[in-house]
C-alpha positions as CSV (number, residue, x, y, z in Angstrom):
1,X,-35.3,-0.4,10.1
2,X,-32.7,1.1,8.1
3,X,-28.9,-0.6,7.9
4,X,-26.5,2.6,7.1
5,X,-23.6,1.7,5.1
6,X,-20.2,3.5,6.3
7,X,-16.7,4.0,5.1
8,X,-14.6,1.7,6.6
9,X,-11.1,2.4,8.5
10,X,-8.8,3.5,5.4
11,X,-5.5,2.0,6.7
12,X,-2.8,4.0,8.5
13,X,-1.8,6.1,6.3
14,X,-4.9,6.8,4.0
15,X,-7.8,9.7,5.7
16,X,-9.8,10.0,3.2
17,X,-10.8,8.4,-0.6
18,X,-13.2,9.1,-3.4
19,X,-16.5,7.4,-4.4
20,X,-15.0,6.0,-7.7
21,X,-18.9,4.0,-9.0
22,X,-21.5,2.8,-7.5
23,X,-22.1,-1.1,-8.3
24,X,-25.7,-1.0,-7.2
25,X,-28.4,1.3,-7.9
26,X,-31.3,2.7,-5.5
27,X,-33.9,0.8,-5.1
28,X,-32.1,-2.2,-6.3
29,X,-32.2,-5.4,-3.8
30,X,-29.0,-6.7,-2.4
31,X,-27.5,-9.4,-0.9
32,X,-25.6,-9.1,2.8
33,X,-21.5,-9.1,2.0
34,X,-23.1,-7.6,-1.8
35,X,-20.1,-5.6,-3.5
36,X,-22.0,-2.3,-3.6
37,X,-19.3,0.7,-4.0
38,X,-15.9,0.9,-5.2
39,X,-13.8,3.5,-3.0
40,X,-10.5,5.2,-4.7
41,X,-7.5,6.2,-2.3
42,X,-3.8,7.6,-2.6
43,X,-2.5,3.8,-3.0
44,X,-5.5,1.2,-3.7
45,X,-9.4,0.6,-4.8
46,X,-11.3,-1.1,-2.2
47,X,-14.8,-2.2,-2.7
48,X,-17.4,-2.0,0.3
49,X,-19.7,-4.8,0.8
50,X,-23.7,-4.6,1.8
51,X,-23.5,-4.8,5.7
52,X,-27.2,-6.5,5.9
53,X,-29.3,-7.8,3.3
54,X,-32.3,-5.6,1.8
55,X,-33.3,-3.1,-0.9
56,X,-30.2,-0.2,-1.8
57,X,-32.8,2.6,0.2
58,X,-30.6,5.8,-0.1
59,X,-27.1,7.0,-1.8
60,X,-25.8,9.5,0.5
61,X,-22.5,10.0,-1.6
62,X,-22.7,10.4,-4.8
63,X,-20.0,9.2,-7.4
64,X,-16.8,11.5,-7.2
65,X,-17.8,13.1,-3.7
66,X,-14.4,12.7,-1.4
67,X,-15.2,10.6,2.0
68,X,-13.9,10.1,5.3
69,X,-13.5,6.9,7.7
70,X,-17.5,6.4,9.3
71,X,-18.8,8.4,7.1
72,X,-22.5,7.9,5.3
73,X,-22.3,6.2,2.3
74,X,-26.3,5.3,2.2
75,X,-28.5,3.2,4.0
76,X,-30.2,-0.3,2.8
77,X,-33.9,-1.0,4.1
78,X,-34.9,-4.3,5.2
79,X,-36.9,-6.6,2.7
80,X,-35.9,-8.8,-0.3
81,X,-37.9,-7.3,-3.3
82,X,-36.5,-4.2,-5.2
83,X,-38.4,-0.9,-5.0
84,X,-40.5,0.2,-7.6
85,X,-38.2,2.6,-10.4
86,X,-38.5,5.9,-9.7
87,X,-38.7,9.0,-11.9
88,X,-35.7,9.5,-13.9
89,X,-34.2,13.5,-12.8
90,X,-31.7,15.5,-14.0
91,X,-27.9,14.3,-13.4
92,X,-26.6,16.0,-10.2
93,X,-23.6,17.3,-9.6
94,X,-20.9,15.6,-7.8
95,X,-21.2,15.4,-4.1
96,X,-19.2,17.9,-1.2
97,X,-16.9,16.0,1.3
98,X,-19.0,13.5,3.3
99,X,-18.1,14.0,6.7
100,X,-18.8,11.6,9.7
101,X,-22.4,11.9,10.8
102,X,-23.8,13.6,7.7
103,X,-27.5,13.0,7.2
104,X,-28.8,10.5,4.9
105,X,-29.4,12.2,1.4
106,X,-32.6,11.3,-1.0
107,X,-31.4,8.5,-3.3
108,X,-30.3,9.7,-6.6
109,X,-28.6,6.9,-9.7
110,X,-25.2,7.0,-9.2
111,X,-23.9,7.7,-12.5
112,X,-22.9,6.1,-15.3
113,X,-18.7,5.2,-14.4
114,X,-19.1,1.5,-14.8
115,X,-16.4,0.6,-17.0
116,X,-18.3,-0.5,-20.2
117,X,-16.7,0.0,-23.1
118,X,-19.4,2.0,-25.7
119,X,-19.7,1.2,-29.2
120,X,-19.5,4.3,-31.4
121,X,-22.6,3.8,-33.4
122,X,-22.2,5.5,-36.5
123,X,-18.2,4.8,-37.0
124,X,-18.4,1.4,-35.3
125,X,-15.1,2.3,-33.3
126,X,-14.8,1.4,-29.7
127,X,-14.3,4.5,-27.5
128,X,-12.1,4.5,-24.4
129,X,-13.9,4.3,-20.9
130,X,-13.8,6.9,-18.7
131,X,-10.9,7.8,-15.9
132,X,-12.1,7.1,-12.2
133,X,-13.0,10.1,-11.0
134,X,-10.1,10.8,-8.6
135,X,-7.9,10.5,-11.9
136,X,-10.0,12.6,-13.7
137,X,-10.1,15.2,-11.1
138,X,-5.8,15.0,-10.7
139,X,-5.8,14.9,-14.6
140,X,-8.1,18.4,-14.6
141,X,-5.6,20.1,-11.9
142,X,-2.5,19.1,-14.0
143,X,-4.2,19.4,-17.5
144,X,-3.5,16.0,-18.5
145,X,-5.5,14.1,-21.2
146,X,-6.5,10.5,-21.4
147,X,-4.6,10.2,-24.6
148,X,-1.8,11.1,-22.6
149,X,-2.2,8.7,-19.8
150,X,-2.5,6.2,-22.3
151,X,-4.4,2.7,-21.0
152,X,-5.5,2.6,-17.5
153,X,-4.8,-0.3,-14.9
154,X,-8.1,-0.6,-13.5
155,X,-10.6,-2.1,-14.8
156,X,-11.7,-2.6,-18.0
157,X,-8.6,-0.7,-18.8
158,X,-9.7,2.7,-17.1
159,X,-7.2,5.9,-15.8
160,X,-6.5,5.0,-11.7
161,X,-5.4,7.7,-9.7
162,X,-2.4,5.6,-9.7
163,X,-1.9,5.7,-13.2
164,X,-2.2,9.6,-13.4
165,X,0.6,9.6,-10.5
166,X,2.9,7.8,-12.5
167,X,2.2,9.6,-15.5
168,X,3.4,12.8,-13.8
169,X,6.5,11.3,-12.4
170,X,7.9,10.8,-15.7
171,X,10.3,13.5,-16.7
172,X,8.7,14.4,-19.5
173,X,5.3,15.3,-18.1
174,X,7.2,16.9,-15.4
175,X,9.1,18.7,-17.8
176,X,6.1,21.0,-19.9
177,X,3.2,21.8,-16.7
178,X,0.5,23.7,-19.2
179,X,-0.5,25.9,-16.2
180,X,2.0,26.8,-13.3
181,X,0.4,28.0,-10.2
182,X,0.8,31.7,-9.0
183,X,4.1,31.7,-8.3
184,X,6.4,33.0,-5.0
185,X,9.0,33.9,-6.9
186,X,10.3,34.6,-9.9
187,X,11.4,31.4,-11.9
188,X,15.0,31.5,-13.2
189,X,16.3,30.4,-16.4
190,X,16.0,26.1,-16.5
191,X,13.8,26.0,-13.5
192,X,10.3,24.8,-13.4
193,X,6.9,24.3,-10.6
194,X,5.3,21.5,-10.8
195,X,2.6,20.4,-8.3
196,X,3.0,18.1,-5.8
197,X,1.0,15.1,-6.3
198,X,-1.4,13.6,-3.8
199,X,0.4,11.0,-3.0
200,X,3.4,12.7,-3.0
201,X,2.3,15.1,-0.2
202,X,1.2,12.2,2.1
203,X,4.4,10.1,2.0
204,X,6.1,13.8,2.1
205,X,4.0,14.5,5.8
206,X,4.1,10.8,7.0
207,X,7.8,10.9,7.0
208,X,8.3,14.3,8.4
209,X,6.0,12.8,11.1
210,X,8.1,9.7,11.6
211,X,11.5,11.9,12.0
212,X,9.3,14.4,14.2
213,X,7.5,11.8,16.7
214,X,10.3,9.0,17.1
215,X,14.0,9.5,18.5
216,X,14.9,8.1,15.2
217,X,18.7,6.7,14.9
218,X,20.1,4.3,12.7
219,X,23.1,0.5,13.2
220,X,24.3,-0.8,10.4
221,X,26.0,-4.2,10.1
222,X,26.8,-6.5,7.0
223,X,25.8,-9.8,6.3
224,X,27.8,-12.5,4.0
225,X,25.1,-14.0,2.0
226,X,27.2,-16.8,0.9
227,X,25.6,-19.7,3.1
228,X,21.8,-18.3,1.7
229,X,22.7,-18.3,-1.4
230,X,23.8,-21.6,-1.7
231,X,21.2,-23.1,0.1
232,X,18.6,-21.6,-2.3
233,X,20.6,-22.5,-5.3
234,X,21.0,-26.1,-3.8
235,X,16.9,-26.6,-3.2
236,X,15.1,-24.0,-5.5
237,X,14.1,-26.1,-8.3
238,X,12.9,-29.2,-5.0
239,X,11.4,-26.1,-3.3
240,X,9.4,-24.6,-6.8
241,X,7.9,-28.6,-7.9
242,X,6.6,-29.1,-4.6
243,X,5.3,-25.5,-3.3
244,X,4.2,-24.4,-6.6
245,X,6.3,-20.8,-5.6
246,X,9.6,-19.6,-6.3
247,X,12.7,-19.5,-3.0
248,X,13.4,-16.2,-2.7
249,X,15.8,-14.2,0.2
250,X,12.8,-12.6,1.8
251,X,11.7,-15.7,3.6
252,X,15.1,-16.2,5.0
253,X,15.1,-12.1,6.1
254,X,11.8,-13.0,7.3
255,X,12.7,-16.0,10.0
256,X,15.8,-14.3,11.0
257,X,13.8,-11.1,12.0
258,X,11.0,-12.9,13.9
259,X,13.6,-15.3,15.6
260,X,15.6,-11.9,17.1
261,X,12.2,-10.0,17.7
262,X,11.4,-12.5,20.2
263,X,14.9,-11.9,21.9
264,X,14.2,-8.3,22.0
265,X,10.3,-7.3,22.0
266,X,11.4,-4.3,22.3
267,X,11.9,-3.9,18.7
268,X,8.6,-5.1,18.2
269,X,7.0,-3.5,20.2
270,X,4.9,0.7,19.9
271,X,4.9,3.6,22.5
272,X,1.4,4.6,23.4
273,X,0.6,8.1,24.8
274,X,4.0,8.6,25.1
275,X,4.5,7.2,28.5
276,X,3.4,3.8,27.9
277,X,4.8,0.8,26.1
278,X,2.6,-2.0,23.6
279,X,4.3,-5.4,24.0
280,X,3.2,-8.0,21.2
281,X,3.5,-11.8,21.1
282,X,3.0,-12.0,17.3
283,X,5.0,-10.5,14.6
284,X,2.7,-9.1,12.2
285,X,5.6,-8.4,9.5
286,X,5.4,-5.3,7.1
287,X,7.2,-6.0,3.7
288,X,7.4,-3.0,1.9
289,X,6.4,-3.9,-2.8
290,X,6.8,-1.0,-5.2
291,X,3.9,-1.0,-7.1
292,X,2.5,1.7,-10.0
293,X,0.6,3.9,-7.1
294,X,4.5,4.1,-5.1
295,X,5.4,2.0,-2.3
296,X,2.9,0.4,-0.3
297,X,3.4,-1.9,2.5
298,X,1.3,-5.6,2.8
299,X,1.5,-6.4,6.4
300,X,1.8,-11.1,6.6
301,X,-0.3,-11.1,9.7
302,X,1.3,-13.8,12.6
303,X,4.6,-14.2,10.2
304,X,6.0,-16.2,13.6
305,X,3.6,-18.7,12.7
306,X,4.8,-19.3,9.1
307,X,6.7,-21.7,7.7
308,X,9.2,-20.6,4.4
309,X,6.7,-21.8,1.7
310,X,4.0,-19.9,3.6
311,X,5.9,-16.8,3.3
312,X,7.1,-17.0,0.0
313,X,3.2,-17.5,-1.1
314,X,1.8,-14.5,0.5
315,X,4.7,-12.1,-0.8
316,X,4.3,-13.5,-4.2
317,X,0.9,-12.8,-3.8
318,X,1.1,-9.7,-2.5
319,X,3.3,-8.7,-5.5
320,X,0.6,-9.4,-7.9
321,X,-2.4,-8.1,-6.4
322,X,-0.2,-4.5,-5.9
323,X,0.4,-4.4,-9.3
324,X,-2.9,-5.2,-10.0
325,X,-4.4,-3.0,-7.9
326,X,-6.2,-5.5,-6.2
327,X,-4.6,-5.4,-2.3
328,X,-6.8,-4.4,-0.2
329,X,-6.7,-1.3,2.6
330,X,-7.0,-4.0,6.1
331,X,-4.1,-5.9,4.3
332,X,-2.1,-2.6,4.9
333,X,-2.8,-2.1,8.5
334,X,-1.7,-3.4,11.6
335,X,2.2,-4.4,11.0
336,X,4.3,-4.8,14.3
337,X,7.8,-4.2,12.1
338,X,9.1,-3.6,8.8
339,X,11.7,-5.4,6.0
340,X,12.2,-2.9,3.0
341,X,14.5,-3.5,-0.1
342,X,16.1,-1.2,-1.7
343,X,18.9,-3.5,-3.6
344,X,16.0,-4.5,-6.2
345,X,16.6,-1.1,-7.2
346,X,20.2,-0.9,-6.8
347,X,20.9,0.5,-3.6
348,X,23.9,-0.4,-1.2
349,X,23.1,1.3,1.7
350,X,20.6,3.7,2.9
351,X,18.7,4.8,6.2
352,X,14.8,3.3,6.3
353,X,13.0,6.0,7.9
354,X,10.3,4.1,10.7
355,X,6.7,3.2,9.7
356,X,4.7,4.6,13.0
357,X,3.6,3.1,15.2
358,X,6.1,1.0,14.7
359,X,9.4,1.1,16.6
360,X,12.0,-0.7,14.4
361,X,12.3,-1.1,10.2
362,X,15.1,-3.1,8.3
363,X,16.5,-1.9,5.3
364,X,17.8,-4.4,2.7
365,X,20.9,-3.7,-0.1
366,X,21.7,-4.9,-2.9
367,X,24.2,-7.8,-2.9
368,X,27.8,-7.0,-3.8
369,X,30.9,-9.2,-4.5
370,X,33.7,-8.0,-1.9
371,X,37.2,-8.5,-0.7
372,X,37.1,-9.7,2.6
373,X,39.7,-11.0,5.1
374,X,38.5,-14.5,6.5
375,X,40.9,-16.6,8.4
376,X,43.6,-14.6,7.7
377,X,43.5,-14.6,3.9
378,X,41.5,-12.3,1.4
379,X,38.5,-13.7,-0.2
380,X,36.1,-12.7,-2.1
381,X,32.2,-12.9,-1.0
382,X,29.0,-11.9,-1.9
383,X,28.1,-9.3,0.8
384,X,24.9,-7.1,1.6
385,X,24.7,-4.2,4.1
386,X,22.0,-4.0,6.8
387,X,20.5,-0.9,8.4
388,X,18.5,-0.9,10.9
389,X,16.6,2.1,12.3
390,X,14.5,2.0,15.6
391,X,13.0,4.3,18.0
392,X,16.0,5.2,20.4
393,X,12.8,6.2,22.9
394,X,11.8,2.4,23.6
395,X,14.8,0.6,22.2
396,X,18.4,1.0,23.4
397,X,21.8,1.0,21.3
398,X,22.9,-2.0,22.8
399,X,19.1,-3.7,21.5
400,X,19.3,-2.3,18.5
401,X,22.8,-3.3,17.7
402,X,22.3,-7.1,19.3
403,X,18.9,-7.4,17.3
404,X,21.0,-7.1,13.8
405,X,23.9,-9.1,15.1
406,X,21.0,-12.0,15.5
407,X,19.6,-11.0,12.5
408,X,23.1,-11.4,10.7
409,X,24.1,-14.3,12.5
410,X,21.1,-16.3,11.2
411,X,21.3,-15.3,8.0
412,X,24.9,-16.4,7.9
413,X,24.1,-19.8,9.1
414,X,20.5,-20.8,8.1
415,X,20.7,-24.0,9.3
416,X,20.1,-22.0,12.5
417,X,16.6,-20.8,11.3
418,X,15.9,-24.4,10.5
419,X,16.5,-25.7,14.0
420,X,15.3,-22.7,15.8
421,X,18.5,-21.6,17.4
């Protein structure tokens, strides 16, 4: 009896990704939880593993073809020994959208996109490996070279989608498109059409969705980051020897936000179906990492359960593996509630626009020396705005506002977060 192998869920914000190389070839035999095909979205590469152990029976998406969530990747038969070779046939072309349900296809090799780096025989040069195929195919639409792109992130030093997206957010590739599209309208002196990237287009629809499904308003509060900072300065180099990780501020933002989530759930909590409301008794904590694909958003699963060194490990984790490529699509999925920062970048205030499901997001700023009047004198302080935006459909003013005061309040006094008050 056959085993089908499936695409699995692509996270919530990814419907669909490209067969980037198969790892195994038909008729080959495989082991259950095998690596056997590297899948290429908008934000990361995810391998898929063998769901049963046997013989690779059929490829029913062929390198390049674009897939959705359940649909047919191939199928493995049962037994241990590989099938005998069969009869080398002419290279196909790439594969239409695989769609949920599709039949199984004969098995054909799945090309040649490993990663290998070829040896020019008769000049002895080493010739660049290939782009994935979802770069090559966003390279083609814009008319971009490899030489352009330069050196790829993924593997072996190959083009990424990711890599391609970046390349065309640079002014200058922005600034000379070899091909506009049919045009609208007439282009004026100085302007320019560029195309929207893919990427582009789904953070562009995800957040007109946010501002069209939620009652989205926005509290802002500041925080003096005085008592933080000290603390850090006081225990970083204690907190590095023995944790083997650097104190940062997220762990701090972290506790203070799971201590007021459990005084207001409703922050944590989603609206189903529109008349019903998801409580949670875990915080499964979003933290939003720039990486070279845009901004994606790790998700520390049970963050209420963590402790600050715990915390600090996983983001610093998190970091790499995003730049890396490396983070993987489950990783992405599932967050209760949300902690971006824009002050790495510069920003003092902005408005964090929801991550749906979710009902609540905090926006970090950078961290500003200011005048401020404390017991009746001026001093100065370091001080950071908050901004918290929430779902006004599920979570009051008065919530919203109280659940930043907490968040403030600890922040000011960590010793709080230490004892738990």
């Amino acid at each position: 009896m056959a085993t089908d192998i499936l695409v699995p869920t692509l996270g919530e914000s990814v419907s669909t990704a490209t067969v980037a190389r198969w790892l195994k070839q038909a008729g080959e035999a495989v082991a259950a939880d095998e690596p056997l095909v590297e899948l290429e979205t908008d934000k990361v590469t995810v391998e898929v593993n063998a769901p049963a152990a046997g013989v690779l029976e059929a490829i029913a998406a062929q390198q390049g073809a674009e897939v959705e969530p359940g649909a047919l990747l191939g199928s493995i038969a049962a037994g241990s020994a590989a099938a005998p070779a069969k009869a080398a046939a002419a290279p196909a072309p790439a594969a239409a959208p695989v769609t949920p349900g599709a039949g199984t296809a004969s098995a054909k090799p799945p090309g040649t996109g490993g990663g290998s780096v070829a040896a020019s025989e008769d000049k002895g040069q080493t010739q660049a490996p290939p782009p994935l195929p979802a770069a090559a195919k966003l390279m083609a639409e814009n008319n971009v070279t490899a030489a352009q792109v330069g050196t790829g992130t993924a593997k072996d030093g190959r083009i990424a989608k990711g890599d391609v997206i970046d390349f065309l957010s640079r002014p200058a590739a922005a600034a000379a498109p070899a091909a506009a599209p049919k045009a609208e309208r007439a282009l004026d002196a100085g302007e320019e059409r560029v195309k929207m990237t893919r990427l582009r287009a789904t953070i562009a629809r995800r957040l007109k969705e946010a501002q069209n499904t939620a009652a989205m308003l926005t509290t802002f509060n500041e925080v003096d980051m005085g008592a933080v900072m000290a603390m850090r300065a006081e225990y970083k180099d204690g907190f590095e020897k023995k944790h083997g990780t650097k104190l940062g501020f997220m762990s701090f933002f972290v506790t203070a936000c799971v201590a007021a989530l459990k005084e207001f759930p409703a922050v944590n909590a989603e609206i189903e179906g529109g008349d019903t409301v998801i409580y949670r008794n875990f915080v499964h904590m979003g933290i939003a990492v720039g990486g070279p694909s845009g901004l994606v958003v790790p998700v520390l699963r049970n963050a209420d359960q963590m402790g600050f060194a715990e915390i600090e490990k996983r983001i610093a984790d998190f970091g790499k593996r995003v730049r890396d490529g490396q983070l993987k699509l489950e990783e992405m999925a599932g967050g209760s509630f949300t902690i971006t920062n824009g002050g790495i970048y510069g920003s003092l205030m902005s408005t964090p626009i929801l991550n749906p499901p979710q009902s609540g997001i905090l926006g970090m700023h950078k961290i500003q020396e200011r005048p401020m009047a404390i017991g009746g004198k001026v001093e100065i302080r370091p001080m950071m705005y908050l901004a918290l935006s929430y779902d006004h459909r599920i979570v009051d003013g008065k919530e919203a506002v109280s659940f930043l005061v907490r968040v403030k309040e600890g922040l000011e006094d960590p010793r709080r977060l230490m004892l738990g008050l």
